[in-house]
N, CA and C atoms as an extended XYZ file, in Angstrom:
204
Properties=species:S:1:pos:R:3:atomname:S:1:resname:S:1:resid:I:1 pbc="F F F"
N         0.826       -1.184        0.000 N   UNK     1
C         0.000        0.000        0.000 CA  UNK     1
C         0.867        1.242        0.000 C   UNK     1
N         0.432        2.216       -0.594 N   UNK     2
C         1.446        3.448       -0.865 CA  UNK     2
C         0.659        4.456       -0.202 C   UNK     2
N         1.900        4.992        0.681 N   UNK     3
C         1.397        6.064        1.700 CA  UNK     3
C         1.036        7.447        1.130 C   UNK     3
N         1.728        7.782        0.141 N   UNK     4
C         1.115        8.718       -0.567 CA  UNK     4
C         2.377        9.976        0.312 C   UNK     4
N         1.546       11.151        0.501 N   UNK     5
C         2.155       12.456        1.463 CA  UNK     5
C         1.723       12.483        2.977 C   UNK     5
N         1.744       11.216        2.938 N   UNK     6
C         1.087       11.059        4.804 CA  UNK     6
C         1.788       11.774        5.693 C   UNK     6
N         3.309       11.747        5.444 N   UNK     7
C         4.173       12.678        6.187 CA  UNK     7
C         4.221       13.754        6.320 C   UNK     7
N         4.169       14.345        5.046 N   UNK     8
C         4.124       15.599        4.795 CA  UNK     8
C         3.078       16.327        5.245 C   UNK     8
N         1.752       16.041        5.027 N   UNK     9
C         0.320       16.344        5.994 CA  UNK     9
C         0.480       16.215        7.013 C   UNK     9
N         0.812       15.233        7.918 N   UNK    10
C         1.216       14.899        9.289 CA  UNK    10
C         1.936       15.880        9.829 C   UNK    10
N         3.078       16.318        8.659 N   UNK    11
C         4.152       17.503        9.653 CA  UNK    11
C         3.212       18.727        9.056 C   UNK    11
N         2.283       18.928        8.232 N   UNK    12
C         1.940       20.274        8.557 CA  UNK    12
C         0.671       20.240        9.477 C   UNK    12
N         0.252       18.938        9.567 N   UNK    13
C        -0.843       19.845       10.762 CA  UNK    13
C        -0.371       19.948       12.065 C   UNK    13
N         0.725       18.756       11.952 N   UNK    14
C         1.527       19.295       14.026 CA  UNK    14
C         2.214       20.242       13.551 C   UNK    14
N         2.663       21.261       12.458 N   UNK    15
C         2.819       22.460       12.306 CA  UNK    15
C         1.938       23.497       12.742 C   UNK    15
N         0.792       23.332       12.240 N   UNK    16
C        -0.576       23.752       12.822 CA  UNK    16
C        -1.607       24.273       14.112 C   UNK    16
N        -0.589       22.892       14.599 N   UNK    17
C        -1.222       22.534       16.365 CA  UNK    17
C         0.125       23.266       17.395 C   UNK    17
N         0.855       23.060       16.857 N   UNK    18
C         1.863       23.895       17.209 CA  UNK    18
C         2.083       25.152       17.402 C   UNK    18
N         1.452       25.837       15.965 N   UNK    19
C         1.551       27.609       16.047 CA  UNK    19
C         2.909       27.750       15.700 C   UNK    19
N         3.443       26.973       15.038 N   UNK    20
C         4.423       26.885       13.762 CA  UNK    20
C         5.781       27.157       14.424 C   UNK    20
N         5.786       26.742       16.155 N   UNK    21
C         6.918       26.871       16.333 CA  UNK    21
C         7.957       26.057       16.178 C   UNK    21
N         7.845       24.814       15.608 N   UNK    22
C         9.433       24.221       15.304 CA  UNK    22
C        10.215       23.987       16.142 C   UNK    22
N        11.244       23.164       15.731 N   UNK    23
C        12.391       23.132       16.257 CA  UNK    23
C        13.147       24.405       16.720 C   UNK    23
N        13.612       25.371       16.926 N   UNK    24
C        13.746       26.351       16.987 CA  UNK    24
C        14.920       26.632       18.354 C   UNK    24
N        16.349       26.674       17.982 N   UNK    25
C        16.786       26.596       19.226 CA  UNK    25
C        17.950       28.093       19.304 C   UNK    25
N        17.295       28.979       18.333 N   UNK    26
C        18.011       30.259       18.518 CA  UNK    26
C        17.256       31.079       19.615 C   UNK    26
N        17.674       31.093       20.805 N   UNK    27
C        17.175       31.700       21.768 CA  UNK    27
C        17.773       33.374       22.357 C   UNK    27
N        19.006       33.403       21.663 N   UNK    28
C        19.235       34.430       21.377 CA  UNK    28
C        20.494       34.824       22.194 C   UNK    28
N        20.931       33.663       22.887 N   UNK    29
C        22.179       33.160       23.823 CA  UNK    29
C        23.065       33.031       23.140 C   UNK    29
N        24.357       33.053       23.705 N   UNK    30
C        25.444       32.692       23.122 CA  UNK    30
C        25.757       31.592       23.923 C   UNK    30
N        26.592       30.461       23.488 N   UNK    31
C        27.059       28.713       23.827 CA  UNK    31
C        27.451       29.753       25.377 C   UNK    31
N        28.066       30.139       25.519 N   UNK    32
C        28.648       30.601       27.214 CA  UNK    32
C        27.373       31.125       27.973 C   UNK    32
N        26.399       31.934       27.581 N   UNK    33
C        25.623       32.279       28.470 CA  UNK    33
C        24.718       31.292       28.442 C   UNK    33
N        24.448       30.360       27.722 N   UNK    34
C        23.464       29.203       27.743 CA  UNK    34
C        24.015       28.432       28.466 C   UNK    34
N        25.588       28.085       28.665 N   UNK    35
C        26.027       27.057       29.260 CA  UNK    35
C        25.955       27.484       31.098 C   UNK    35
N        25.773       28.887       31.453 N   UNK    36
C        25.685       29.486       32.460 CA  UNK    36
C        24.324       29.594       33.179 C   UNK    36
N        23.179       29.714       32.329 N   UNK    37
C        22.232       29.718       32.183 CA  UNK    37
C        21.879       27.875       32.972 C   UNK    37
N        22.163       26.991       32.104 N   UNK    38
C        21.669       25.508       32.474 CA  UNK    38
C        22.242       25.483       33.404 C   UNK    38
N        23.600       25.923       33.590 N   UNK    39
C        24.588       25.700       35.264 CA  UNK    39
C        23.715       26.002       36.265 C   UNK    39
N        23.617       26.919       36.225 N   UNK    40
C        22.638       27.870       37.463 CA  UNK    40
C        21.215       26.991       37.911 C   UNK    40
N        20.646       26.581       36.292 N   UNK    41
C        19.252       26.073       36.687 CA  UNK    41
C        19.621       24.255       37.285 C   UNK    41
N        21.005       23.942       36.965 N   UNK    42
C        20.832       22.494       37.606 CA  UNK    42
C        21.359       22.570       38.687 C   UNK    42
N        22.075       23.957       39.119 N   UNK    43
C        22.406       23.747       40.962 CA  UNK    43
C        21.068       24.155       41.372 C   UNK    43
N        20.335       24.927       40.969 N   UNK    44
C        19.117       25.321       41.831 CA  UNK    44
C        18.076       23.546       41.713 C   UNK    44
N        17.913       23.051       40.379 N   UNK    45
C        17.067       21.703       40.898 CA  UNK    45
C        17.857       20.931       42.045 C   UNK    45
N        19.435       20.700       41.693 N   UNK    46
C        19.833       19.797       42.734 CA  UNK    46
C        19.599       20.501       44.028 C   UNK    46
N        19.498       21.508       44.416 N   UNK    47
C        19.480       22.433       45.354 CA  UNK    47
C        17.827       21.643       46.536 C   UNK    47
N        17.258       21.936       45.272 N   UNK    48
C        15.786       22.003       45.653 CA  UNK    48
C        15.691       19.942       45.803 C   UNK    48
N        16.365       19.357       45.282 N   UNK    49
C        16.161       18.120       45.601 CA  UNK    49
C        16.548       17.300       46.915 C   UNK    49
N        17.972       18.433       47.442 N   UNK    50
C        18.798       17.867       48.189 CA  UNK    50
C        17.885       18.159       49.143 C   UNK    50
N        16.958       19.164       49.786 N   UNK    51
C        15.825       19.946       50.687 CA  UNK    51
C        15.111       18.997       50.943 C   UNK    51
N        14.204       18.507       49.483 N   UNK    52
C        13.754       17.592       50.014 CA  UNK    52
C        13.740       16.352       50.413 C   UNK    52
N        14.976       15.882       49.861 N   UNK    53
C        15.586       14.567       50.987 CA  UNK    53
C        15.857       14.857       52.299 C   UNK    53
N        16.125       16.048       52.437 N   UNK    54
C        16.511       16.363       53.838 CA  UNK    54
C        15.589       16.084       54.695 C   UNK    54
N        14.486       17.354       54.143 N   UNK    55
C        13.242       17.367       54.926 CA  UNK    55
C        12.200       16.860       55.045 C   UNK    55
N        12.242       16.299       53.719 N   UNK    56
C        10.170       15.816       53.921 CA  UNK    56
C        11.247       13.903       53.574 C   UNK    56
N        11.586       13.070       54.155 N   UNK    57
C        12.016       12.036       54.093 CA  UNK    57
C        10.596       11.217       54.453 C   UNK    57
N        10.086       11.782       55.205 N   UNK    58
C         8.934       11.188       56.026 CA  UNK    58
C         7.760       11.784       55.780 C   UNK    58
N         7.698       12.146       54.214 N   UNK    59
C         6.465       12.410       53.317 CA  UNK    59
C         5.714       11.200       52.506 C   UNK    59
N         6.435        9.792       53.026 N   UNK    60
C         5.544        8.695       52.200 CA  UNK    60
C         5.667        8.558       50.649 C   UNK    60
N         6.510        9.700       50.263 N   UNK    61
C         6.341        9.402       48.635 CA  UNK    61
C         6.939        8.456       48.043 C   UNK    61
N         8.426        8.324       49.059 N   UNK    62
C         9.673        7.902       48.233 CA  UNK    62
C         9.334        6.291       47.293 C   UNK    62
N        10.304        6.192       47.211 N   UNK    63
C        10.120        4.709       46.458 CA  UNK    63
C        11.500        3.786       47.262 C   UNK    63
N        10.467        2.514       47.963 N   UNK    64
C        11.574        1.590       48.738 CA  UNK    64
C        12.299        2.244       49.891 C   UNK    64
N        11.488        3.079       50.595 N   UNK    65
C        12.166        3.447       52.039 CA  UNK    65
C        11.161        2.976       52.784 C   UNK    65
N        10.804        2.042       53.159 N   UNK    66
C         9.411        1.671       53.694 CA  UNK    66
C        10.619        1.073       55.034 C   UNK    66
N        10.779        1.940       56.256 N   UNK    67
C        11.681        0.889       57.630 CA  UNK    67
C        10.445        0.450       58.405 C   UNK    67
N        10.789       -1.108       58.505 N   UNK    68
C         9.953       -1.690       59.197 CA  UNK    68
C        10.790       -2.375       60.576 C   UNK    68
C-alpha cells in the first residue's frame, strides 16, 4: 500500500497545532551564556532536591524506604 504524502500532511498539521513553532533553538544566547544559564538552573534543581531529601524524608512518597 502506498502512503502517498502522509508525512508531509502529518508535519503540517503538528505544524498547525503547534503555532508553527518548530524546532527552533536560537534563543538568542550565546554557547557561554546558555552554558551558564543551564549551570545555574541544575544547581538550583539539585538544590531544591537535596531539601527535600533532607526534609520531607517522612512524606511517604519515596520509592523503597518503607523501615519496618
Amino acid at each position: 500500500m502506498a502512503r502517498g504524502n502522509q508525512r508531509e500532511k502529518d508535519r503540517e498539521r503538528a505544524q498547525a497545532r503547534n503555532g508553527g513553532k518548530g524546532k527552533n533553538k536560537d534563543d538568542g544566547l550565546t554557547p557561554e551564556q546558555r552554558r551558564e544559564r543551564d549551570a545555574k538552573a541544575l544547581q538550583e534543581k539539585t538544590a531544591k532536591k537535596a531539601a527535600q531529601a533532607a526534609g520531607g524524608e517522612s512524606s511517604g512518597g519515596g520509592k523503597g524506604n518503607n523501615k519496618k
